[in-house]
N, C-alpha and C positions, 0 to 999 in steps of 0.2 A: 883609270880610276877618276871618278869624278869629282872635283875638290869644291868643298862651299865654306864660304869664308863669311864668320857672323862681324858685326861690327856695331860699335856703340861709340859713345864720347872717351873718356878715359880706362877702358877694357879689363875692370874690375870688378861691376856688377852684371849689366845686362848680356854683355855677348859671352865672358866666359863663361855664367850660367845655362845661356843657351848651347855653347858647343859641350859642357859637359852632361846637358840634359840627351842632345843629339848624340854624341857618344854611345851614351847607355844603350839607348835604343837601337843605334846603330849594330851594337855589339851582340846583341839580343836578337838580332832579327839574319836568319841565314842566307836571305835575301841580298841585304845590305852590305851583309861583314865585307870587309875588301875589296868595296866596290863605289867605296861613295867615301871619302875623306872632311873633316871637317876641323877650321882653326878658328882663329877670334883675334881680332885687333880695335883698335881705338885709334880714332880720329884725331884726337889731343892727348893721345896716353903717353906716359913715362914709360921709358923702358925696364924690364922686370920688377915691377909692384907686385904686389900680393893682390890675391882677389880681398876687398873687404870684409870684416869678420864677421857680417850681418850675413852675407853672400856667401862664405864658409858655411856658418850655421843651419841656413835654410837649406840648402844643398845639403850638408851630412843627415837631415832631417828625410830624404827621399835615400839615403842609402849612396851617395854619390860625392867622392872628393876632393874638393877644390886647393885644398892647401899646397900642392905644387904647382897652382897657377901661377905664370909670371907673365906679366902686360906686356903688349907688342905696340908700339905705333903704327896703324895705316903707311903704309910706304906702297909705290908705284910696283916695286919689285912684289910682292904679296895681290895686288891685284892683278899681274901677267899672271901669276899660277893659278888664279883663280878660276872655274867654271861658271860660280855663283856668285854675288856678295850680296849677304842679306842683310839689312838695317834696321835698326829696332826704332828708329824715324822717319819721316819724309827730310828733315834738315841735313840726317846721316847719308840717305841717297843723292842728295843733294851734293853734299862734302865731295862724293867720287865723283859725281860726274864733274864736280867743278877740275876736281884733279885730275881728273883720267875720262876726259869728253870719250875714246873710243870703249871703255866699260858700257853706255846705252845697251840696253839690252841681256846685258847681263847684273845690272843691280838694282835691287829690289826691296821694297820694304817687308819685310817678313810675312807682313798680313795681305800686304800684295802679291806675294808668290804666291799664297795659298789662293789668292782669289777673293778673298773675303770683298765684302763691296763697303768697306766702310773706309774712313781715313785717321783710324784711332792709329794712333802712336803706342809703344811698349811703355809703359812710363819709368821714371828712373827714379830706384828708390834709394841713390846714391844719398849719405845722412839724413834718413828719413824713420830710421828704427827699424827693428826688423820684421812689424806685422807687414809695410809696406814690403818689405824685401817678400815676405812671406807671399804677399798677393802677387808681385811682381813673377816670381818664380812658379807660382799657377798655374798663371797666365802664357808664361814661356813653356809650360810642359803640356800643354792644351794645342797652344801653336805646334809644337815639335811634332806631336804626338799626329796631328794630324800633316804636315810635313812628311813623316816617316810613313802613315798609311796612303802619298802620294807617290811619296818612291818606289813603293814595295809595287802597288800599282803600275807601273811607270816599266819595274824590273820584270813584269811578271808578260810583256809581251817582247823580252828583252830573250 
């Protein structure tokens, strides 16, 4: 099973919304099911926080939800299990490799794995109200969505 681990600053808005977006799709897709794992931590998170209730809202809004989110902090132990870590910054890929020099190679900024040729960051719509959450979470299921039609791709010569 292949494990991808999303990662943001404090693991309340941006990566749990991405692994609950990746989830969905995951589960959806026959390809996928059981064959691709995905968690979410933070860089400077507290342990077991709530996802915030801007990051709830928009989420129940797509049919998807976050109210048993509880925050993880990045630890060394969560990037050994990991296949993937994907960051919703360049400063978040940054963080691992400062921690974990032999992760090269395997972590990436989200719009980096996909290939995208740009150097846009996810932005964080951490107290920012929730149209910004609203745009943020778009944004993440745009990214996902074409993430998941690279796996399925990916599965189907598998």
């Amino acid at each position: 099973m292949k494990k991808i681990l999303f990662i943001c600053t404090g693991n309340t808005c941006r990566s749990p919304m991405a692994e609950a977006l990746a989830n969905h799709y995951i589960q959806n897709s026959d390809r996928l099911k059981e064959k691709i794992e995905v968690g979410s931590a933070g860089i400077f998170a507290s342990e077991n926080d709530r996802a915030t209730y801007s990051a709830i809202q928009v989420m129940r809004e797509k049919g998807i939800d976050l109210m048993t989110h509880k925050s993880r902090r990045l630890s060394s132990e969560h990037l050994a299990k990991a296949d993937v870590v994907l960051g919703m910054t360049r400063n978040h890929k940054e963080s691992v490799l400062l921690m974990e020099p032999r992760m090269e190679g395997k972590v990436f900024t989200l719009r980096e794995y996909l290939r995208l040729n740009d150097e846009k960051d996810v932005q964080d719509p951490f107290a920012q109200g929730e149209e910004v959450y609203r745009k943020t979470a778009e944004e993440l299921d745009e990214l996902i969505r074409l993430m998941i039609q690279k796996w399925e791709q990916e599965m189907e010569g598998v």
